[in-house]
N, CA, C and O atoms as a GROMACS GRO file, in nm:
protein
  384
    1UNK      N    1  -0.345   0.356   0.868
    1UNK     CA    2  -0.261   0.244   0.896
    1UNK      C    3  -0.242   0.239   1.047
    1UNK      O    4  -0.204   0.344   1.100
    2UNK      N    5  -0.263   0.139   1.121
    2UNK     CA    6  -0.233   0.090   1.239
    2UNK      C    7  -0.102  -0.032   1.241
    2UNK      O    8  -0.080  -0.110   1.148
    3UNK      N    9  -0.032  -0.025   1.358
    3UNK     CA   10   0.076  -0.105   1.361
    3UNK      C   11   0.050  -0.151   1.513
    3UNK      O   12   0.076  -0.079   1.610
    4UNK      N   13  -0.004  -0.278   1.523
    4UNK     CA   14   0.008  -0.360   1.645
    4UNK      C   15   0.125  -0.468   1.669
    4UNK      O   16   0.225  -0.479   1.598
    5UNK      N   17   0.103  -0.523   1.748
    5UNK     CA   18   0.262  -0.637   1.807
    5UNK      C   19   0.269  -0.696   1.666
    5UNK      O   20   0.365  -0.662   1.596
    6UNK      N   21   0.193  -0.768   1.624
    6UNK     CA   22   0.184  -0.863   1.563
    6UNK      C   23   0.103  -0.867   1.420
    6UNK      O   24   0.081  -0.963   1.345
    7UNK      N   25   0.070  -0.739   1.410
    7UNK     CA   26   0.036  -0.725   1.248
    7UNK      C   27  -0.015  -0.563   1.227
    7UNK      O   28  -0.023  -0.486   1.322
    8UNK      N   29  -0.046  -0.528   1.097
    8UNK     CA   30  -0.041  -0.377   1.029
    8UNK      C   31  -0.217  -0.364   1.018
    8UNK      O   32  -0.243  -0.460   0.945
    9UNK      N   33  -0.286  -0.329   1.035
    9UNK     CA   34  -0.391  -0.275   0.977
    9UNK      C   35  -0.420  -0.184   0.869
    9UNK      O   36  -0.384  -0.071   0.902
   10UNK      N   37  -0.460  -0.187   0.778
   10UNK     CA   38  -0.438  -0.128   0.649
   10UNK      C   39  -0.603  -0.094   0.592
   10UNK      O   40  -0.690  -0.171   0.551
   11UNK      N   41  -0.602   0.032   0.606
   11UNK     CA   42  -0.757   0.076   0.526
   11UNK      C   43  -0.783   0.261   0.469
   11UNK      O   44  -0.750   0.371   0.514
   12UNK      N   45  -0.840   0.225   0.380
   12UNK     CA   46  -0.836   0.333   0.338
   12UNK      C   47  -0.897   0.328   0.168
   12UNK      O   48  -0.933   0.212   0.149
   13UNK      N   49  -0.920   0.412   0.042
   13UNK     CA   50  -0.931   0.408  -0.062
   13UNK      C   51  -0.855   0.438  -0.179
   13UNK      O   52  -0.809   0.553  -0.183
   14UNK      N   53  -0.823   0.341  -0.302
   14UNK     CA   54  -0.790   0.399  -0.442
   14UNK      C   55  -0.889   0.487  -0.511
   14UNK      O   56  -1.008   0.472  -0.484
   15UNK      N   57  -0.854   0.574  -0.594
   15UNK     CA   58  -0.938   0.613  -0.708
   15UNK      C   59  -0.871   0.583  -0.816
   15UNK      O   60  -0.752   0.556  -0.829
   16UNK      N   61  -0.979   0.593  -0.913
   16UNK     CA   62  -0.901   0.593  -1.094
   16UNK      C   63  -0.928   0.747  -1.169
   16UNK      O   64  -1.001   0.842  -1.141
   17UNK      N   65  -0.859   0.728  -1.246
   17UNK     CA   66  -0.896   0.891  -1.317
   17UNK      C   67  -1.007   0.769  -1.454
   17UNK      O   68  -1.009   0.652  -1.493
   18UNK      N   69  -1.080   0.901  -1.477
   18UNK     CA   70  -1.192   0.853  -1.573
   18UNK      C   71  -1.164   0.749  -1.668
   18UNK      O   72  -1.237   0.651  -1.688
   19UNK      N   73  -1.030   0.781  -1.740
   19UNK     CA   74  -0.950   0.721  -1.874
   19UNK      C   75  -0.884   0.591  -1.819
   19UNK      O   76  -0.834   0.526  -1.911
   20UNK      N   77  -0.870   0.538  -1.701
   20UNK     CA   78  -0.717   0.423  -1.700
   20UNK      C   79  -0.765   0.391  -1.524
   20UNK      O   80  -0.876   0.397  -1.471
   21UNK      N   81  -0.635   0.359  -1.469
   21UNK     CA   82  -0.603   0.264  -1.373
   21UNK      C   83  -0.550   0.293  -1.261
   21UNK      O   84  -0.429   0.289  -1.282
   22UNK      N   85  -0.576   0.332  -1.105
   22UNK     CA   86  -0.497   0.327  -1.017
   22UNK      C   87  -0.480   0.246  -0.962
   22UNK      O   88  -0.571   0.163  -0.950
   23UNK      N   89  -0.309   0.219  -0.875
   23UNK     CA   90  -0.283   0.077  -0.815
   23UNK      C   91  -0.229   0.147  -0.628
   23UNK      O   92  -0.155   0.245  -0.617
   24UNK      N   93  -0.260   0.106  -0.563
   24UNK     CA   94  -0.174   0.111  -0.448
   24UNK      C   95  -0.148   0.007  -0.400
   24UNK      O   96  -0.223  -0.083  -0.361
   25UNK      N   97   0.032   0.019  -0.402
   25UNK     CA   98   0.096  -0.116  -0.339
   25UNK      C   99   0.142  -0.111  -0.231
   25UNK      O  100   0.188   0.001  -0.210
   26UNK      N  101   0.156  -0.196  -0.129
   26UNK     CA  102   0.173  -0.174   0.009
   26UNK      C  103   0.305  -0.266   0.042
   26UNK      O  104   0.316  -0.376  -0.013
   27UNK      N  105   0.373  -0.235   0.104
   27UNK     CA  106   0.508  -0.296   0.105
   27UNK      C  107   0.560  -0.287   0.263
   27UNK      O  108   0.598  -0.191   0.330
   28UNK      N  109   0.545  -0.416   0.290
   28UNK     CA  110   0.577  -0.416   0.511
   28UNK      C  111   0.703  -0.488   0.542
   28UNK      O  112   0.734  -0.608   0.534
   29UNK      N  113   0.757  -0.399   0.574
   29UNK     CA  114   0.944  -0.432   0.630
   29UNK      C  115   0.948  -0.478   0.750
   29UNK      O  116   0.854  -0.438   0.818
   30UNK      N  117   1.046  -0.570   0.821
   30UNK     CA  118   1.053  -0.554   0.966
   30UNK      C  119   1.169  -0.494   1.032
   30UNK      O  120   1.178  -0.476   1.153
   31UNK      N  121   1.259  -0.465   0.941
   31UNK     CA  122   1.383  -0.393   0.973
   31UNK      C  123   1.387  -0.279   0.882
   31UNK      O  124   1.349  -0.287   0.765
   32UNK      N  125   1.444  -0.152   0.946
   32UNK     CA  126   1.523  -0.036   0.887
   32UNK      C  127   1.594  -0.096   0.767
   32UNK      O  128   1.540  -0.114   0.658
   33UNK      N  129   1.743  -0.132   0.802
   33UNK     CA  130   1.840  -0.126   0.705
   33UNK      C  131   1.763  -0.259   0.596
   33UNK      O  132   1.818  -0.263   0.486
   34UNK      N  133   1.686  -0.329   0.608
   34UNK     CA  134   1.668  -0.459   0.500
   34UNK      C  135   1.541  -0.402   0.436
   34UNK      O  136   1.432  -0.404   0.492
   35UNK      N  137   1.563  -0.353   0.319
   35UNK     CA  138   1.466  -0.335   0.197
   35UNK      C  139   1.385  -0.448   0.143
   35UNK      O  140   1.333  -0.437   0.032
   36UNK      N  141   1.373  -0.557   0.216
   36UNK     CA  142   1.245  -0.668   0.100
   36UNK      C  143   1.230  -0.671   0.176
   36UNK      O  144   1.295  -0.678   0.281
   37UNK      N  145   1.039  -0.666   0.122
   37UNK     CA  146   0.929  -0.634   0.205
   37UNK      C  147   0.920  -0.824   0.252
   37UNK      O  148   0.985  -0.920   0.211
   38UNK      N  149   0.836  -0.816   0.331
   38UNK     CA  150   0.811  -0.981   0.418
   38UNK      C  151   0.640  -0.989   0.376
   38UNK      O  152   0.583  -1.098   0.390
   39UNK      N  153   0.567  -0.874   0.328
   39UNK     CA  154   0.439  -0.880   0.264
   39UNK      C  155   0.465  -0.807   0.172
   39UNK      O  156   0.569  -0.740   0.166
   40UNK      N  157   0.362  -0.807   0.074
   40UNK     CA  158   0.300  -0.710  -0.052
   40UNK      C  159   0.178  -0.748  -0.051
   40UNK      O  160   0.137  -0.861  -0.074
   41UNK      N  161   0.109  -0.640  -0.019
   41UNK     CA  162  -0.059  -0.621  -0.103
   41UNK      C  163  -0.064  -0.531  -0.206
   41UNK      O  164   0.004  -0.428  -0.202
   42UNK      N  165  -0.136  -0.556  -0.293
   42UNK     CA  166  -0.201  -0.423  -0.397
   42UNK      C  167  -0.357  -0.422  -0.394
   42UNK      O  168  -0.430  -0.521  -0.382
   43UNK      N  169  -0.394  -0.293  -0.408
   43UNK     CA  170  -0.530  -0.273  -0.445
   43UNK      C  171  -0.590  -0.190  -0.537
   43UNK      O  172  -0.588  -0.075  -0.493
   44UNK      N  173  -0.643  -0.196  -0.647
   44UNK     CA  174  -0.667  -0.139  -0.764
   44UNK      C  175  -0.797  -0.083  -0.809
   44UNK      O  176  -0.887  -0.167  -0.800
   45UNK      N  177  -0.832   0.025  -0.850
   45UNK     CA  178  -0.911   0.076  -0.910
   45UNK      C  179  -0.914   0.112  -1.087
   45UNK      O  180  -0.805   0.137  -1.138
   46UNK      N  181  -1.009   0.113  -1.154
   46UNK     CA  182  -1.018   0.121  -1.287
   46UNK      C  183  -1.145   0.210  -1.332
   46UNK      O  184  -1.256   0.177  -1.288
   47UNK      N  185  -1.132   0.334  -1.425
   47UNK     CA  186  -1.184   0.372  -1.483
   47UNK      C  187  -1.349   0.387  -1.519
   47UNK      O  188  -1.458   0.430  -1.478
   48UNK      N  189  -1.270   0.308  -1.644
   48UNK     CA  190  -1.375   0.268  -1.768
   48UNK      C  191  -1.476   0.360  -1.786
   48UNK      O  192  -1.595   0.332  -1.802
   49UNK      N  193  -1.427   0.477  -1.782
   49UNK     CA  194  -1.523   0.589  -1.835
   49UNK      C  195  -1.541   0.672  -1.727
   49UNK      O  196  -1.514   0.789  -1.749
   50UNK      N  197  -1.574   0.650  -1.632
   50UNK     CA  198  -1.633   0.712  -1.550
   50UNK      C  199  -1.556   0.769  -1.403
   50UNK      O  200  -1.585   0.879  -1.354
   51UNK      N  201  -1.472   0.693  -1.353
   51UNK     CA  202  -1.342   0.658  -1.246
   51UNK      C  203  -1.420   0.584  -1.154
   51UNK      O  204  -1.543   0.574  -1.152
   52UNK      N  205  -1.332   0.532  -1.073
   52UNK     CA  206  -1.420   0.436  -0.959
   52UNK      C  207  -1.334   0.406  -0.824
   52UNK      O  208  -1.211   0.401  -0.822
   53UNK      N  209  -1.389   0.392  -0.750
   53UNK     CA  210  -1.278   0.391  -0.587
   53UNK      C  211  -1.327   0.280  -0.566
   53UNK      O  212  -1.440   0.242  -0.596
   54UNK      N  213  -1.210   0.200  -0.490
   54UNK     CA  214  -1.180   0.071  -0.440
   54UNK      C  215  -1.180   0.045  -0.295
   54UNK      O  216  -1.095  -0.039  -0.264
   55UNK      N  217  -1.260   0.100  -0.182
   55UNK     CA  218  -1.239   0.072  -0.074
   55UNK      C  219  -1.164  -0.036  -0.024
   55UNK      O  220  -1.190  -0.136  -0.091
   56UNK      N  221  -1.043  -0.073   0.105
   56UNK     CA  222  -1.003  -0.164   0.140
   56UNK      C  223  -0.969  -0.171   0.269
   56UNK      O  224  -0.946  -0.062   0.321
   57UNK      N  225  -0.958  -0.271   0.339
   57UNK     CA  226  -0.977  -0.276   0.477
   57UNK      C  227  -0.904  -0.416   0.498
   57UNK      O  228  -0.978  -0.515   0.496
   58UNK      N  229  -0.768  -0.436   0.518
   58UNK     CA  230  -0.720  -0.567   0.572
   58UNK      C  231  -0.616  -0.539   0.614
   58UNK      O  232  -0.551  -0.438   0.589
   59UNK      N  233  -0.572  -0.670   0.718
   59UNK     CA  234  -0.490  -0.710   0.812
   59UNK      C  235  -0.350  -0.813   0.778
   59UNK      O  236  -0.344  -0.936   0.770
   60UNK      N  237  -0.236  -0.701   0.761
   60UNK     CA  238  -0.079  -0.771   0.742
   60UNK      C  239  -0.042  -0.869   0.874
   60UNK      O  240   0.002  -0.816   0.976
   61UNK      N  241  -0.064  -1.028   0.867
   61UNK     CA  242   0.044  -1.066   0.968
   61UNK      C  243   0.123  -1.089   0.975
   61UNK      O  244   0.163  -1.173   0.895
   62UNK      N  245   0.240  -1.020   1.105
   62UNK     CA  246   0.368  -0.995   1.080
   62UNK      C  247   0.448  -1.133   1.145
   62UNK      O  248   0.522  -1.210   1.084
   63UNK      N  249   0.403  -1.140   1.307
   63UNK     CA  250   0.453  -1.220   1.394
   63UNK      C  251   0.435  -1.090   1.511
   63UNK      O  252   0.363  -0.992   1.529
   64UNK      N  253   0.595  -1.190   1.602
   64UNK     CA  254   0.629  -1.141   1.710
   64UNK      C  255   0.720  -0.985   1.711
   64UNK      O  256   0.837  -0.977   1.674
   65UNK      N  257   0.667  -0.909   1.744
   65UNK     CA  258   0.769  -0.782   1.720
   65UNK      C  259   0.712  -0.664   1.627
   65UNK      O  260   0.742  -0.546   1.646
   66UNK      N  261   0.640  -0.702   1.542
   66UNK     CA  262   0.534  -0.647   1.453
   66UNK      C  263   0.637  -0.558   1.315
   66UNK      O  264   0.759  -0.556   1.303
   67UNK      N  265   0.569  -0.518   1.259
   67UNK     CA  266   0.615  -0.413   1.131
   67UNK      C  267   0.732  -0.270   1.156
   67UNK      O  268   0.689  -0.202   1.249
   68UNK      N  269   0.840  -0.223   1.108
   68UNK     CA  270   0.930  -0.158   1.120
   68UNK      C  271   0.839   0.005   1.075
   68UNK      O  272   0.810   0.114   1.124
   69UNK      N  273   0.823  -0.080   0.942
   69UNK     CA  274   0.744   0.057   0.870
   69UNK      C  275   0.672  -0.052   0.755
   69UNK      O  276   0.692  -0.172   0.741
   70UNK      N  277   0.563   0.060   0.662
   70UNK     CA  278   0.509   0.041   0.584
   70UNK      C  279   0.536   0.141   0.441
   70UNK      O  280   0.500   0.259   0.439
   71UNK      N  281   0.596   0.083   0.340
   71UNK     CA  282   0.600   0.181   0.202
   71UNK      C  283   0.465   0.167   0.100
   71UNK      O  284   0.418   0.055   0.085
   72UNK      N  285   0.423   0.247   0.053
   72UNK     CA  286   0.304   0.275  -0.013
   72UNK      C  287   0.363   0.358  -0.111
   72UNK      O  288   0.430   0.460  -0.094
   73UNK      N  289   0.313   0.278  -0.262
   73UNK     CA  290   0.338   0.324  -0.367
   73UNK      C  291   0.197   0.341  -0.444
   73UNK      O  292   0.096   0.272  -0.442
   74UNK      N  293   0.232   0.464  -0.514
   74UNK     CA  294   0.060   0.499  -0.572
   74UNK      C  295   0.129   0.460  -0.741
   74UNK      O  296   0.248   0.477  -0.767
   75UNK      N  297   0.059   0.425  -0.810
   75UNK     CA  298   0.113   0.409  -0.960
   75UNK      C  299  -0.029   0.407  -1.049
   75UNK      O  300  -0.142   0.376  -1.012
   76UNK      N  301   0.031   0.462  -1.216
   76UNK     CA  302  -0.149   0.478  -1.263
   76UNK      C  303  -0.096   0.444  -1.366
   76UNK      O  304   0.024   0.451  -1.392
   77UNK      N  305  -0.202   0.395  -1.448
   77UNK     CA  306  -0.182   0.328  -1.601
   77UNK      C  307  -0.303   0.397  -1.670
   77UNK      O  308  -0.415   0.355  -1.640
   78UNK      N  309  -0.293   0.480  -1.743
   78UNK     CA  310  -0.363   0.570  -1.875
   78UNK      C  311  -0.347   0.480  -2.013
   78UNK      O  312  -0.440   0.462  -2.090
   79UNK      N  313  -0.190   0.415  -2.034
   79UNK     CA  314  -0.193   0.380  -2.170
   79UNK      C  315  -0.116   0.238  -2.177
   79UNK      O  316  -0.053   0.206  -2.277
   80UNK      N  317  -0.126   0.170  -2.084
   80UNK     CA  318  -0.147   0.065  -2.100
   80UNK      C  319  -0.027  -0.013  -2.013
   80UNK      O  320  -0.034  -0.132  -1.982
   81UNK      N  321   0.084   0.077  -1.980
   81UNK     CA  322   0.201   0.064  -1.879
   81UNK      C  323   0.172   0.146  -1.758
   81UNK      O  324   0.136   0.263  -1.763
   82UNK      N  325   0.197   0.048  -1.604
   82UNK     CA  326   0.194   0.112  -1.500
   82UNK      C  327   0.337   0.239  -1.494
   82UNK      O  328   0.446   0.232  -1.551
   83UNK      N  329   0.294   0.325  -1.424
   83UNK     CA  330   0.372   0.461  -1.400
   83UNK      C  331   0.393   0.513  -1.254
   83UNK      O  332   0.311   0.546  -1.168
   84UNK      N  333   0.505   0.509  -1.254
   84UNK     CA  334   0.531   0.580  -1.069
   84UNK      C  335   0.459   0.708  -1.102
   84UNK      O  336   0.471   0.769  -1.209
   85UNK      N  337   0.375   0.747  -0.988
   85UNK     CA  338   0.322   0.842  -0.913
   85UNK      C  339   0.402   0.922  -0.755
   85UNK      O  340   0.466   1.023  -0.725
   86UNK      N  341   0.360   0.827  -0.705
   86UNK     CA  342   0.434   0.875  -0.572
   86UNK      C  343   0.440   0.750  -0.460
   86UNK      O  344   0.353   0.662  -0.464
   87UNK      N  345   0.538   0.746  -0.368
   87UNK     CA  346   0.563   0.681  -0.294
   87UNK      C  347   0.633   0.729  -0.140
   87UNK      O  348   0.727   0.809  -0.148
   88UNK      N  349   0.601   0.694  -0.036
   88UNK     CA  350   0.591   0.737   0.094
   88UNK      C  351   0.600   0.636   0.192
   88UNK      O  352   0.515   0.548   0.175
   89UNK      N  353   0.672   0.620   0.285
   89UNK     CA  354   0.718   0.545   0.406
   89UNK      C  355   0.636   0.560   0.520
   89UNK      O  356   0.646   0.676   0.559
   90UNK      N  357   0.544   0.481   0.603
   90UNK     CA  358   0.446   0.560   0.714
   90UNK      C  359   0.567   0.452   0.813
   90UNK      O  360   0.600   0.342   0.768
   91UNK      N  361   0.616   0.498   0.931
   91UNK     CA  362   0.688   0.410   1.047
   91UNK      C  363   0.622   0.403   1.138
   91UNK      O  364   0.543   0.492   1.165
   92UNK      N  365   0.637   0.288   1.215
   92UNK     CA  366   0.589   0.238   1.358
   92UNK      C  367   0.684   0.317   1.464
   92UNK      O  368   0.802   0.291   1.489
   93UNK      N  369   0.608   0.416   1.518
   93UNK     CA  370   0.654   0.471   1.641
   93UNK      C  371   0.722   0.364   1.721
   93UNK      O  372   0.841   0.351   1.749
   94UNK      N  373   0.635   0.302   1.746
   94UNK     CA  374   0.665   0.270   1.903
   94UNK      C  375   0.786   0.147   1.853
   94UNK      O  376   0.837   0.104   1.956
   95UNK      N  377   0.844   0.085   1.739
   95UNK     CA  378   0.994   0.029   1.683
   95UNK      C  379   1.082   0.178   1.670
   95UNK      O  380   1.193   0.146   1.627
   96UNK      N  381   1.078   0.277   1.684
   96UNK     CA  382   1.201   0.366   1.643
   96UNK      C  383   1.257   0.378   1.764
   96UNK      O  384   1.361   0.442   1.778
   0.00000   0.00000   0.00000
């Protein structure tokens, strides 16, 4: 993840486990204290026997002032309902 003036750079990969579904959701704040995100992306990977990775590579635009932080939620679906996994906050240095 990169954080410029004016937008987030976002790249990196999902995997799936053999059986089901991984999701990573990306969630871009421009303030500390205000919890709704001003973007959401997701990017998903699926199975189907075998597992499979989802490469992704795109660009959040924010505006003037750029992104606070970025939350990333990993979530997996085996049986047919998505499931928290794990979730993690990456922050823009140069806003703290």
């Amino acid at each position: 993840m990169t954080f410029h003036n004016r937008d987030v750079v976002v790249q990196g990969s999902v995997k799936s486990h053999t059986t089901g579904c991984a999701q990573a959701k990306f969630e871009v704040f421009l303030d500390f204290p205000d919890e709704t995100p001003v973007k959401t992306e997701t990017r998903t990977a699926c199975g189907r026997g075998t597992g499979t990775s989802t490469d992704y590579h795109f660009t959040v635009g924010i505006g003037s002032g750029g992104a606070s932080h970025v939350r990333v939620t990993l979530l997996e679906n085996t049986t047919g309902t998505w499931r928290f996994v794990k979730s993690e906050a990456l922050l823009n240095s140069d806003r703290l």
